[in-house]
N, C-alpha and C positions, 0 to 999 in steps of 0.2 A: 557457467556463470549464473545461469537462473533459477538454477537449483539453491543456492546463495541466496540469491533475491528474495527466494521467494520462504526459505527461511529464516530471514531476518524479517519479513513482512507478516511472518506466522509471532514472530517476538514483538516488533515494533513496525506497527504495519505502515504509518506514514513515510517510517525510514526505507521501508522496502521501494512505493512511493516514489521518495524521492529518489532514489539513488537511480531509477527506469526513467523519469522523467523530469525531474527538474524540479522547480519550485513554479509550478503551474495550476491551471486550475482542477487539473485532479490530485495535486498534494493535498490544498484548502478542502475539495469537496473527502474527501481522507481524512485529515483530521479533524472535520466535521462528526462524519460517522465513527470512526475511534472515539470521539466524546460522548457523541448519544449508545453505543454500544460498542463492546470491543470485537464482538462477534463480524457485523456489519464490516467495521474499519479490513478486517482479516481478508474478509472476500472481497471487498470490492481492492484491497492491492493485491489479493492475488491475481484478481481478473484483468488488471492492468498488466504485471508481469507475462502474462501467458496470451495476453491480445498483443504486444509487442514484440 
C-alpha cells in the first residue's frame, strides 16, 4: 500500500499526503510547499509516507 502512496504523492503530492494522514497540519504545510515548488511538495510527502 505504500508503494501506492507514495506514487500518487510522486503525481500529486498533497494527495499522497492526505490519503497517510488526514487533513492535518502536515497536508497544509504540503500544500504550502507544492505551491512554492513542486519539487519540495514531492519530498516532504514522500518523507511523511516512509516516517509512517
Amino acid at each position: 500500500m505504500d508503494l501506492i502512496r507514495i506514487l500518487i504523492a510522486i503525481l500529486l503530492p498533497p494527495l499522497g499526503v492526505f490519503l497517510q494522514v488526514g487533513i492535518g497540519k502536515h497536508f497544509w504545510i504540503n500544500i504550502v510547499l507544492t505551491l512554492l515548488g513542486y519539487i519540495p511538495g514531492i519530498v516532504h510527502a514522500v518523507w511523511i509516507i516512509a516516517k509512517r
